[in-house]
N, C-alpha and C positions, 0 to 999 in steps of 0.2 A: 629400481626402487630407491636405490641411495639416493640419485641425481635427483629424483622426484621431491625425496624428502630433503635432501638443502635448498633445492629452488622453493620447497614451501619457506621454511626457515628465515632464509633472504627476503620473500614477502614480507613474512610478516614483522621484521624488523626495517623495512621500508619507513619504517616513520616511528619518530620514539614515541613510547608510552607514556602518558600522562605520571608518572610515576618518573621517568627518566625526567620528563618536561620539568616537576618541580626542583630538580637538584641547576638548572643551566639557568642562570641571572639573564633574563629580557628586559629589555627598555632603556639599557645604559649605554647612550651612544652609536644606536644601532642605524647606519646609513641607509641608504635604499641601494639595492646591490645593483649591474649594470644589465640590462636588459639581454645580451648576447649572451652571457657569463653562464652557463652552463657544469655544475659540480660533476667530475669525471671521476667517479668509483669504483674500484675494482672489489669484487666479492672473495678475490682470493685471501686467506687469512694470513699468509705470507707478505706478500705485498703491502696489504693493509699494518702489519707490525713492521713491519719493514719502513714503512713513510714515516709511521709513525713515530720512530728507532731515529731517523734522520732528521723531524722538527725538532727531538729532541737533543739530538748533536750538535745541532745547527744554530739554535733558537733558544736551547736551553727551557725549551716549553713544549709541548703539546694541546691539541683541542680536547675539550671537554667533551664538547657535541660526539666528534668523531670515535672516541674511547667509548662513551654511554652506546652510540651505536651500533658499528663496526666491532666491537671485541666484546665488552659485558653483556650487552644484549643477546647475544649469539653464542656466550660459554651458556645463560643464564637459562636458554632456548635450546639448550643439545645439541645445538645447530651441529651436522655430524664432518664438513670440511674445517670447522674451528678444531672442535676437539679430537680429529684426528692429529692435525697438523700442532699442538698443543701434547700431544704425546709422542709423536714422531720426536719431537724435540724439548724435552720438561726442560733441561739445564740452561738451555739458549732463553725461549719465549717467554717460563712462568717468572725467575728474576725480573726481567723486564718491563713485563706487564704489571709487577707490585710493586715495581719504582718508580711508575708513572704517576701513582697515586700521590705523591708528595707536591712539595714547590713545585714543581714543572710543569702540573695541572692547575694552572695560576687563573682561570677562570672559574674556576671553581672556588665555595667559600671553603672553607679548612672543614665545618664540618658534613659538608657534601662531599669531601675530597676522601673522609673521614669512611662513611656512608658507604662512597663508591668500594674503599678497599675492602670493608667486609664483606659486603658483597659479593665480591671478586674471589674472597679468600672460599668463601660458603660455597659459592659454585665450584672452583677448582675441588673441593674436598666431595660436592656431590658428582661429579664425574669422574674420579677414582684417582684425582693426579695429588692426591695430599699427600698418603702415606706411599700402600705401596700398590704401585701400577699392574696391573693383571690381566687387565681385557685386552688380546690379542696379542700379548708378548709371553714367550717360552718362558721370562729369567724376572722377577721381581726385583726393583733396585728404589730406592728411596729417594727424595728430594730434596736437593742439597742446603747445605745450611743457608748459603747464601739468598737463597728465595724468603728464608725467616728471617736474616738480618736487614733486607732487605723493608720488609712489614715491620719491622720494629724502627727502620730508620723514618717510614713513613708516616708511623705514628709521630715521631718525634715532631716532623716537618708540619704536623697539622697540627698541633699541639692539642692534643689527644691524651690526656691524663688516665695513664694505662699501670696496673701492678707491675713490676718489674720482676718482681720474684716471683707470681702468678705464671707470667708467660715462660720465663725461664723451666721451670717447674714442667711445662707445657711443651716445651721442646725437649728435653732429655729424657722425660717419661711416656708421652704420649704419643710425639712424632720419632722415639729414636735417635734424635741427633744429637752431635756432635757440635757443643759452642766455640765457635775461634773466639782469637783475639776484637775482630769486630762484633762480635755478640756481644761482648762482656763491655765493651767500648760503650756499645751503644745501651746496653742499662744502666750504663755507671753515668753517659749523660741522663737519663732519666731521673736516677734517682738523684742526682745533682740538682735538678731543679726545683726538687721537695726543700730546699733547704741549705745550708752553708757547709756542700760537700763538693769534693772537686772532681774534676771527671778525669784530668789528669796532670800529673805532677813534674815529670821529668820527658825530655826531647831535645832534638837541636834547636828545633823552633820555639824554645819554652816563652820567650818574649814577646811574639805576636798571640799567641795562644793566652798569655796574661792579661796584656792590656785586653785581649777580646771579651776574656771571663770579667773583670772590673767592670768593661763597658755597660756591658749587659745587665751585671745585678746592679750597676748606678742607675742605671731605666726604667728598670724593673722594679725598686724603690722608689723612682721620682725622685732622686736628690739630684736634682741638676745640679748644683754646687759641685761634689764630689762627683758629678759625671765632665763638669769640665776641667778639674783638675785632672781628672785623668787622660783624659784626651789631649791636654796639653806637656801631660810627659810621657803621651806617647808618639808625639811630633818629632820627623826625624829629618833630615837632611839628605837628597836626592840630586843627582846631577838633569837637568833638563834639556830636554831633546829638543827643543826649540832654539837654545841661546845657553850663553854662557853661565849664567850664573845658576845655584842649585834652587832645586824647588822643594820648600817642605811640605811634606806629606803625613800621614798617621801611618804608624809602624802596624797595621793590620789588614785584613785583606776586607774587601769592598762587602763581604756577605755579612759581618758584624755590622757596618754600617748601616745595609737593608734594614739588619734585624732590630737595631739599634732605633731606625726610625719607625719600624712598625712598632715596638713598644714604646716608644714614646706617646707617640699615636693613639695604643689605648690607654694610656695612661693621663691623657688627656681631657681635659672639663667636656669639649664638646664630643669628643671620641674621634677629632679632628684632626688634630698639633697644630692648633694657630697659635698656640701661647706656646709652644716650643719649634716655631719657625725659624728662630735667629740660629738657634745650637746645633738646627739639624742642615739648613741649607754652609752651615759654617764646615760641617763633618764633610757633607758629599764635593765642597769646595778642594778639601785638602784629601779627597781618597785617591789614592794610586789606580790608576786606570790601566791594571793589564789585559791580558786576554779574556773578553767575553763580558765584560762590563756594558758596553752597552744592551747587552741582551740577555743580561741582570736588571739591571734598571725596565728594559721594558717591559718583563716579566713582572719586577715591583711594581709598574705603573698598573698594569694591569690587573693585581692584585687587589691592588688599593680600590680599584674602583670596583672591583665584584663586592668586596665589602662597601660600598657606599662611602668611601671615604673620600669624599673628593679633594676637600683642602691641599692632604698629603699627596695622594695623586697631582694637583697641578704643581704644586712644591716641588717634584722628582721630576715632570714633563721641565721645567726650570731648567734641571742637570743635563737637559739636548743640547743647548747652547756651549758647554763647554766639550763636550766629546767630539767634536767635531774632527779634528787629529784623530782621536782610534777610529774613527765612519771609515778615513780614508785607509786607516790601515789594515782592514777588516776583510774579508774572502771576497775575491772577485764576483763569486755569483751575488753576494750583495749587494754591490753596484748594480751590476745588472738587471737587481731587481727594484733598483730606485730609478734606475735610466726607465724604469717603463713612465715613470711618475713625472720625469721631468717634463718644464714647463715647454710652451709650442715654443716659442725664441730659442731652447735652447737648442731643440728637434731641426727645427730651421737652418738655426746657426751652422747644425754638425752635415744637412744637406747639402748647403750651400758650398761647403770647404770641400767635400768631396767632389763636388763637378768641378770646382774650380782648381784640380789639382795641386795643392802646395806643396811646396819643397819638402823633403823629409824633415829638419829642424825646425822649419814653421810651422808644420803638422804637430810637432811631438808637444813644443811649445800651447798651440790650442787645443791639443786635448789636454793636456794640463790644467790650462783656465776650463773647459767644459769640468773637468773632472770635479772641479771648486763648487762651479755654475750648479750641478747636480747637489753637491752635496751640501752649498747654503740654499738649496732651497727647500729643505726638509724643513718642516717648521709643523711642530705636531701640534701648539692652539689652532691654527688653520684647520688641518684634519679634526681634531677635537670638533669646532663650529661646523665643520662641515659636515660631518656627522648628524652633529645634534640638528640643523637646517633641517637636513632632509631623512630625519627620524618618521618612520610611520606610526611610530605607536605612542608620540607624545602630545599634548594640547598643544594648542599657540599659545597660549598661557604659559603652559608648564619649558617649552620654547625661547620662548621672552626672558625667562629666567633666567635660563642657562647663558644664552647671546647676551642679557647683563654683565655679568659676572665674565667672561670672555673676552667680550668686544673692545678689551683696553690691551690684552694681548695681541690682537690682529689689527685693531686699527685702532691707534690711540689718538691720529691726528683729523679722525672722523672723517677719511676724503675718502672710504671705496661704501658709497652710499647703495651700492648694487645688493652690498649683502644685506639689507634688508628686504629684498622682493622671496624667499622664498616664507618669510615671516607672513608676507600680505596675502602671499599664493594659499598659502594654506589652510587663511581665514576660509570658512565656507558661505560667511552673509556680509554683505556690505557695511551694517552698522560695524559689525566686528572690524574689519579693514582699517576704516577710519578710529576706529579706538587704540588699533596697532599703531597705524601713524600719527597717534597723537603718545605713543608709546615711544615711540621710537624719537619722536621729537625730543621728548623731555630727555633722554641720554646724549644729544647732540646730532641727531639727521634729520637737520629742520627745512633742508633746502628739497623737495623731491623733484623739484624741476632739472637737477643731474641726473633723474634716472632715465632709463630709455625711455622715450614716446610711447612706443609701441605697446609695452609692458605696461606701461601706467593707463594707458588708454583702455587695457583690457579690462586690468583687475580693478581699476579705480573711477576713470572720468565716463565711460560708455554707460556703465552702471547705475551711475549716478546719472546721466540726463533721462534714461529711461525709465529712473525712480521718479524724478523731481518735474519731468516734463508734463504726462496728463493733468498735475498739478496747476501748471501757470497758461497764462491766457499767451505766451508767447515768446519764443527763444530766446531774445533777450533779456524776458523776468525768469525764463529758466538760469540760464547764465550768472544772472547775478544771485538768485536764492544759490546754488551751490557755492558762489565765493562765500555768501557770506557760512556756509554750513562746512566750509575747509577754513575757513575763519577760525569757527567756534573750536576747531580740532585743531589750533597750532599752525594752520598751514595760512603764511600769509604772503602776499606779493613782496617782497621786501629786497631791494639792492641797493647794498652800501653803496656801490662807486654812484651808481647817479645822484643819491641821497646826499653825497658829500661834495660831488660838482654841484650842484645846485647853489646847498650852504658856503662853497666856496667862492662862488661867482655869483649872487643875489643876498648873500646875507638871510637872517631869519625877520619872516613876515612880519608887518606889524602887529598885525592882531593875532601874534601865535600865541595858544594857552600852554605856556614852558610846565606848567605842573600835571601835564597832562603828554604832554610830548617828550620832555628830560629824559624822563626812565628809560623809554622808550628806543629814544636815539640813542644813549647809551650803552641801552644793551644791545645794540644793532651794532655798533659800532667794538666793543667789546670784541666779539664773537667775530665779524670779519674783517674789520680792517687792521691796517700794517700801522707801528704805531704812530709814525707824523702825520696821520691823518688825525688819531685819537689827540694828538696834542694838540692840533689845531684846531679841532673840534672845542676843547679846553678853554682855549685860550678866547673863541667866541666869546661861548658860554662867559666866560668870567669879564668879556667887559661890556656885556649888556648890563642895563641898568632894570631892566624888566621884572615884576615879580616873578619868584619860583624859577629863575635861570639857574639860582645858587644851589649846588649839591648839595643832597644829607649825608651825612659820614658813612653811611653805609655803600653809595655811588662812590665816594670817595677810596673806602675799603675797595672795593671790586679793583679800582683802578691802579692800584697799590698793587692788587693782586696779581693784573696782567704784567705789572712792569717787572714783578718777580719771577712771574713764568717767561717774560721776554729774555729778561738779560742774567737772571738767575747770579746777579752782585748783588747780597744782600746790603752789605754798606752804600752801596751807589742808592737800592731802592729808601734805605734811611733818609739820603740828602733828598731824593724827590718826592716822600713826603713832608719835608719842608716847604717845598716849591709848591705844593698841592693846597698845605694849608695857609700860604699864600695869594694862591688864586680864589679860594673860597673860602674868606675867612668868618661868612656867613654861617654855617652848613648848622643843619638844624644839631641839637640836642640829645643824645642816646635817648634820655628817658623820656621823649615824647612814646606815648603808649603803642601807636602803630608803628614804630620806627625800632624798640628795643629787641624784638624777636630777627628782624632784619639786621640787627648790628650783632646780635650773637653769634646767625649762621653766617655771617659775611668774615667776622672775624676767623671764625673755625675756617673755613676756606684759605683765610688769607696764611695761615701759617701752618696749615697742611701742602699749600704748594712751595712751605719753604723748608719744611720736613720733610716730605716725600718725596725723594730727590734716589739717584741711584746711588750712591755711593754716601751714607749720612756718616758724618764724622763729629769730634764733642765743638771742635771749631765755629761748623754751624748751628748747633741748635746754640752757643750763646748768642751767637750774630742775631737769630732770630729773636731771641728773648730781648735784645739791644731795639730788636724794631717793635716789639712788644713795648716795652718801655717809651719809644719814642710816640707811638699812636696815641698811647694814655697822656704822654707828655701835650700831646698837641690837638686834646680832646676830641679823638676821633672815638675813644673806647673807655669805656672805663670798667673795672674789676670792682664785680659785684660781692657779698660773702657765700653766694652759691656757686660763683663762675665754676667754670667748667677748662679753661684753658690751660690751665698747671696740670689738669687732670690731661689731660690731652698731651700736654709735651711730654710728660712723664710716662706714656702710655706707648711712646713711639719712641723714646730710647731705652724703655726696657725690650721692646718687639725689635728692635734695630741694631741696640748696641749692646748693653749690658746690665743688670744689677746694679754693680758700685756707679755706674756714670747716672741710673736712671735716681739714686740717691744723692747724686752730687748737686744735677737739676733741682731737684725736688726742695733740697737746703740754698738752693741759689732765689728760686721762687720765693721761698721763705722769710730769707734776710734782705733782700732788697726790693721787695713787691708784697709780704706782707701775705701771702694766699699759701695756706696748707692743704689744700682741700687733694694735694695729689697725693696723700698718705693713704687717702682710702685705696688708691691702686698698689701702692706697692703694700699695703696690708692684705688682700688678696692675693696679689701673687706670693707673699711669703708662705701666707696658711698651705695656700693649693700644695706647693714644693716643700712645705712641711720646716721651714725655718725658721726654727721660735728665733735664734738669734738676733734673725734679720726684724722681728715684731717690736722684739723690746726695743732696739735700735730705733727705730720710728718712733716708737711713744716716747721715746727719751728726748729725741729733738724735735716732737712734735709738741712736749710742753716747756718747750724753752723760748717757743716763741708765742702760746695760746695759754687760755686758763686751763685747770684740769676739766673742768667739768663738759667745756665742747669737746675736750679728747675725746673724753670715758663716754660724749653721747655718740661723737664720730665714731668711737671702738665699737661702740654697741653695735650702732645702727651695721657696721661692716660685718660683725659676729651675725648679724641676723641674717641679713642677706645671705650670706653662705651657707645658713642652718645651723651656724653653732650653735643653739639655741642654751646649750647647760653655760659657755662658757661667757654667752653675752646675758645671762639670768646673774649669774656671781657680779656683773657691772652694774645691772640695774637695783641689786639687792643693796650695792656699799652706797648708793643713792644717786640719782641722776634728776634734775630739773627738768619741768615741762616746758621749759623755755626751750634748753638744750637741744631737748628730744624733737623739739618742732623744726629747728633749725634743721637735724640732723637727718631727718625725713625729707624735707624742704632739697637738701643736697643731692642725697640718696638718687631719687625721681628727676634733680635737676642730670645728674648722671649718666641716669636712663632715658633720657628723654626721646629716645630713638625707639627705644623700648620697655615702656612701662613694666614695671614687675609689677603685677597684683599681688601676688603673695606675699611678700617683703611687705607692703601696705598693710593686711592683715596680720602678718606676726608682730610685724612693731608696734602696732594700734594696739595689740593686744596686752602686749610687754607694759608700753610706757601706762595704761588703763590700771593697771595691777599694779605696780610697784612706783608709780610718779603720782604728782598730784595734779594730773593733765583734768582728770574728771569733775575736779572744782576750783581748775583757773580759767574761767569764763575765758580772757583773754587771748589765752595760748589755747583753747580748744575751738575759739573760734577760726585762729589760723592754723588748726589741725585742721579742721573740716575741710578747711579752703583749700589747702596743698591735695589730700585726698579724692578731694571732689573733681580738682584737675587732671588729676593724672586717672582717673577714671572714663571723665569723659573725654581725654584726649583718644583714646584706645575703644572707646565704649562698652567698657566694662561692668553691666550692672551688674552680673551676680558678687564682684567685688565689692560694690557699693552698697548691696543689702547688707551682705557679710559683715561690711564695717561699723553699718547703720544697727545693727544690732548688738555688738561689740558696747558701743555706744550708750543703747536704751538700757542693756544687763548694768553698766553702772550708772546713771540714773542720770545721762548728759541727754538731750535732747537738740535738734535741729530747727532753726528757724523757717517758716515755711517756705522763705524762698530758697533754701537750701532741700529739704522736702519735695520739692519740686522737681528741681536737680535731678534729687534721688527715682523720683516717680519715672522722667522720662525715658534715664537711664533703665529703669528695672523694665517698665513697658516695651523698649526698645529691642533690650535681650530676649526677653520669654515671645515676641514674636518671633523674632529672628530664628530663637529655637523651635518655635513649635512648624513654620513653615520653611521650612530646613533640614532638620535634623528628628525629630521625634515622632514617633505615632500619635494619633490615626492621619495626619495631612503633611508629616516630615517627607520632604524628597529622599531622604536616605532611611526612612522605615524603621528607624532604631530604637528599640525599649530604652523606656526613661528609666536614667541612671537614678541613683539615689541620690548622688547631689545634684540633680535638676528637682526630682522630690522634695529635698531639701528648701530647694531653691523657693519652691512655690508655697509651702507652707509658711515661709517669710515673708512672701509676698503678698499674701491674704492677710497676715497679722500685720506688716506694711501699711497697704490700703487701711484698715479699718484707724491705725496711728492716722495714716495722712486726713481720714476725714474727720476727724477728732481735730486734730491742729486745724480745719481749714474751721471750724467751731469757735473756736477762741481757747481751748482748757484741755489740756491733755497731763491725763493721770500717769507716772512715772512710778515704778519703785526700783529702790536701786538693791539688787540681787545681794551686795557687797554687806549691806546694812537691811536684814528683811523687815525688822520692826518697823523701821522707818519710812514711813509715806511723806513721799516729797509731789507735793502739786504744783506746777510751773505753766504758769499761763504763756502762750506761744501771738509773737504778735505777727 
């Protein structure tokens, strides 16, 4: 009967319950596992804690999956070979099993981890092992402290906000026991966290134990300021096992670090730490790497991403690169479990040396280098992509994303173009295919003629003639309709080398159309050839006499660009933009209209690839500012009162370097170029990090070189955007001009331009409406409308554009009809978009309409009847502000 009833038991925890299902994170990174790989189970519950006992010796972790299955499932289920072997041994297994709950269950979020230990506790307590044990033993004996210190440590670890004095209470009264020194240890950290108490005061180690409590409550506050003074008097001086000279390190051990960055992390805007990237890849730079650090970090890594944190996860996968010294110092069976991973050259390499018998010294020698060969080739973005590749449970869409954000980790110099076929493979219809590879082009794998034949034939060219062939009256009109339909998708026949044997050896045609070819060959040339091709290319171009051979400043920029990514001397690239605006001393004008939007992102380009560099020091970004100066000098660019480029450099040495440097910038911009517009960045990061000091500093030299009144509209406009709303109301109350405010919107949005903010639109429209005289200077509200109205339909925002359209009519300013318009196609645009999408009765996703879609359409019906009134001649207004008062404004 027993045997009968565990084998049920075993059944039926065969497979977890929906209920265990919801606590285990799917879909992040999940491979397709290898077809042979067969999971080997033992149902002994010995065994089972016992493995389990050793991933966590080992690994410093345990599986989620395996715990929910194998052990809670089965205390939870009476299973009668658990909970014998579970009393057989309370002292040994119960501690054990209530310490897995903590860190160590690193797939799990904290509070699933949280979940699981209740659980665990509820069950032990319904099968007799809490207080005192009875069923089949002679002698009653109780459970030792250590299994409650244990649950209280785990709470801690999941940060699980528990009584201290409740549980206490709960142990000397309820269960009997007996609190050691680690009971007391461990509520005294608890109740340390409520507040500015200490968990502990005196040790040998009082030192690292210091800086660690500093670290923590600096994080935990967000004063980066006082977190990195503390961190720099906790830098100490170590002797280095590589060389001679010492290495400084932080006087604390690696686990403040961890913790250090996961609070960061949530104390972060996006819930990310991209704005405290510099402080924290600086901490894990300078951590003492002893025992078990790596398998710290991979536990972190793995943490971060249960929580959806990916930033900080690839931030930490970073810290692989430098551990590479402890890999090799690490337990033998770790190698051996990376030699299974090593690549076929290296399997090769180690076959061939053993037939070939070498000398004992020549032997010892390559396994040495093999030993290297093994462990540089760990490279976890590879595994990361490869993962994500061959994910079953994610879109090609959702796919493309991640291999975005990736693919400059694994291939930055864009030549292993193979890893795009599992992207193609797992389109399921051919238009989709060709969308990926019009995807993929635009990141840089424009050539697909490097991929295999075979592959491409399958998933691509076979497909396509047996679409496009019943089509044509004859294989070669099928042939050429598919060029031209890999045309339309990016994919074009194109080879520099013969394109430039040609040019080299015939010259350019007489009757070439250069205004139609230039770009062209440029960017051809750009992208693959070596640069004395590009030069001689140049040099053509520049002594033809032909219309449109002459570059516009924006071809000019790009080319500036490459010579910076070539030779990365930024003074050398200064002298050959000389030589540049030499050979083209034509080149059209920024503010021709088609031409100015291509000289803004060409400039952004051009001095992100002389910031973004590995190692940024204050040396280069002036060198850079030096070639900033020089482009304006030699009217390749000019600094507009919205630019965006101050904001830019000042935004990559605060993420790169520091505070005081990204201010020093910022006052260099200032006094010799005249643009303050990078105050709105470091007035942001002050607020976020809580630095009044750092505020008033910036307004101080912010109007030493500007009137007050753009400050107090830039202050605003910065207060709004973050939500200050009470403390950017006191700016607009002491009085702000609707000149200012337009400007200060104009900036804002010029900012964002990557990303409109709607709402920022809406609060400020609303602000400067109320407290400016924007509602009766014709002038400045016609260039309200117009900054609005762009940044609306750049994004296609109409329910923003009603919203603001109505902002608007309540104080009694109206829209001309071709502004009305605007508005019309925008708000028709959205409400289909939502109704065949999103909403019932014909939404793809079925969803009850929100109140602000209600909202939405109540506007829009009072909208419409406005818009066909203006399309009349005479639209009646009153302005909400002044009710008496009826203003009639004829709309032309």
């Amino acid at each position: 009967m027993k045997t009968s009833r565990s084998t049920n038991a075993s059944t039926s925890i065969e497979r977890l319950s929906s209920k265990n299902e919801q606590l285990l994170p799917r879909g992040d990174f999940i491979g397709v596992p290898a077809a042979n790989a067969k999971a080997k189970r033992s149902s002994n519950p010995e065994v089972i804690v016992t493995h389990l006992h050793q991933q966590m010796v080992r690994n410093f972790r345990v599986n989620g999956e395996i715990f929910l299955r194998d052990v809670l499932s089965r205390i939870e289920n009476k299973d009668h070979e658990m909970i014998s072997a579970l009393r057989r041994s309370p002292s040994r297994y119960i501690p054990l099993l209530l310490s897995m709950c903590g860190h160590v269950m690193s797939d799990i979020t904290n509070e699933g981890r949280t979940l699981i230990l209740n659980r665990l506790w509820n069950a032990l307590q319904e099968n007799g092992i809490s207080f005192h044990l009875v069923t089949g033993f002679e002698e009653d004996f109780q459970m030792d402290i250590e299994s409650f210190n244990n649950r209280l440590t785990a709470y801690i670890e999941n940060e699980h906000a528990f009584d201290a004095w409740k549980l206490l209470r709960e142990a000397e009264v309820r269960l009997k026991l007996s609190p050691d020194v680690n009971t007391f240890n461990t509520l005294i950290t608890r109740l340390s966290l409520d507040g500015n108490q200490s968990a502990e005061k005196y040790g040998d180690d009082i030192l690292p134990k210091l800086y660690s409590a500093n670290i923590r409550a600096s994080a935990a506050r967000g004063d980066i300021d006082r977190l990195a003074k503390v961190l720099r008097c906790a830098i100490v001086s170590r002797p280095d096992m590589r060389g001679s000279k010492d290495r400084y390190v932080l006087n604390v051990p690696y686990e403040t670090v961890f913790d250090t960055v996961w609070i960061l992390t949530q104390k972060s805007v996006d819930g990310e730490g991209r704005e405290h990237e510099t402080i924290c890849t600086q901490m894990l730079e300078r951590t003492s790497r002893r025992a078990g650090f790596f398998k710290h970090l991979y536990r972190e890594v793995e943490r971060h991403i249960c929580h959806m944190r990916y930033y900080s996860a690839a931030m930490l996968l970073e810290e692989v690169k430098r551990v590479r010294d402890c890999l090799a110092n690490q337990d033998r069976t770790c190698v051996d479990e990376q030699r299974k991973k090593t690549p076929r050259k290296v399997k090769s390499f180690e076959r061939e040396r053993e037939e070939e018998e070498e000398e004992e010294e020549e032997e010892a020698e390559a396994e040495e280098e093999e030993a290297q060969a093994i462990i540089l080739s760990i490279r976890f973005p590879d595994v990361l992509l490869y993962s994500t590749l061959t994910s079953r449970h994610m879109t090609p869409e959702r796919k493309f994303e991640y291999f975005s954000e990736l693919v400059d980790m694994v291939d930055q110099s864009r030549e292993r173009i193979h890893v795009i076929l599992p992207l193609l493979v797992c389109c399921e219809s051919l238009p989709e295919r060709l969308k990926m590879i019009f995807r993929c082009a635009s990141i840089g794998y424009k050539d697909i003629s490097e991929l295999d034949i075979r592959m491409l034939s399958r998933v691509l060219l076979n497909p396509m003639f047996e679409f496009y062939a019943p089509k044509q009256s004859s294989e070669a009109a099928t042939l050429d309709c598919i060029s031209k339909v890999l045309k339309s998708y990016s994919i074009t026949p194109e080879d520099a080398e013969k394109v430039h044997l040609f040019l080299k050896l015939h010259g350019f045609p007489e009757e070439t159309d250069f205004e139609e070819l230039v770009p062209r060959l440029l960017e051809l040339y750009l992208q693959n050839q070596d640069w004395p091709s590009l030069t001689s290319l140049l040099h053509m171009l520049s002594s033809s006499s032909q219309k449109g051979s002459s570059l516009s400043n924006h071809h000019l920029m790009k080319i500036l660009r490459r010579h910076v990514a070539d030779f990365s001397n930024i003074p050398t690239s200064i002298e050959f933009a000389y030589e540049l605006r030499r050979l083209f001393p034509d080149g059209e004008s920024i503010f021709h209209k088609e031409n100015f939007y291509n000289s803004v992102v060409t400039a952004r380009d051009l001095f992100a690839a002389c910031l973004e560099v590995a190692d940024l020091r204050v040396e280069r970004v002036a060198q850079s500012m030096d070639l900033l100066r020089t482009v304006i000098k030699l009217d390749l660019f000019e600094l507009q009162r919205e630019e965006t480029i101050s904001d830019f450099f000042v935004r990559v040495v605060l993420i790169r370097i520091n505070w005081n440097e990204a201010l020093n910038t910022w006052l260099k911009f200032q006094s010799s170029l005249d643009c303050s517009n990078g105050m709105v960045r470091l007035l942001k990061y002050a607020y976020r990090g809580r630095n009044h000091v750092g505020v008033q500093f910036v307004l101080r030299k912010a109007k030493t070189f500007m009137v007050d009144s753009r400050v107090n509209a830039v202050h605003a406009a910065t207060l709004v955007s973050l939500h200050m709303f009470e403390e950017a109301e006191q700016i607009f109350k002491a009085g702000l001009s609707s000149y200012e405010t337009t400007c200060a919107l104009r900036l804002i949005n010029a900012l964002n331009f990557r990303k409109p903010d709607g709402e920022f639109n809406i609060n400020f429209s609303k602000m400067c409406l109320q407290y400016t005289d924007l509602a009766k200077n014709s002038s400045d509200c016609q260039a309200f409308h117009a900054e609005w109205l762009k940044t609306c339909e750049s994004q296609r925002l109409g329910e923003i554009a009603i919203h603001i359209y109505m902002l608007f009519k309540r104080h009694g300013q109206l829209l001309n009809l071709e502004q009305m318009q605007r508005v019309q196609n925008l708000v028709e645009e959205y409400d289909t978009f939502s109704r065949r999408w999103i909403y019932l009765p014909d939404g793809l996703l079925n969803m009850e309409k929100t109140e602000e879609f209600r909202q939405f359409e109540r506007q829009k019906k009072e909208f419409e009847k406005d818009f066909e009134e203006c399309r009349k001649g005479q639209l009646v207004v009153v302005d909400e502000c002044k009710p008496k008062e009826l203003m009639i404004k004829s709309v032309e």
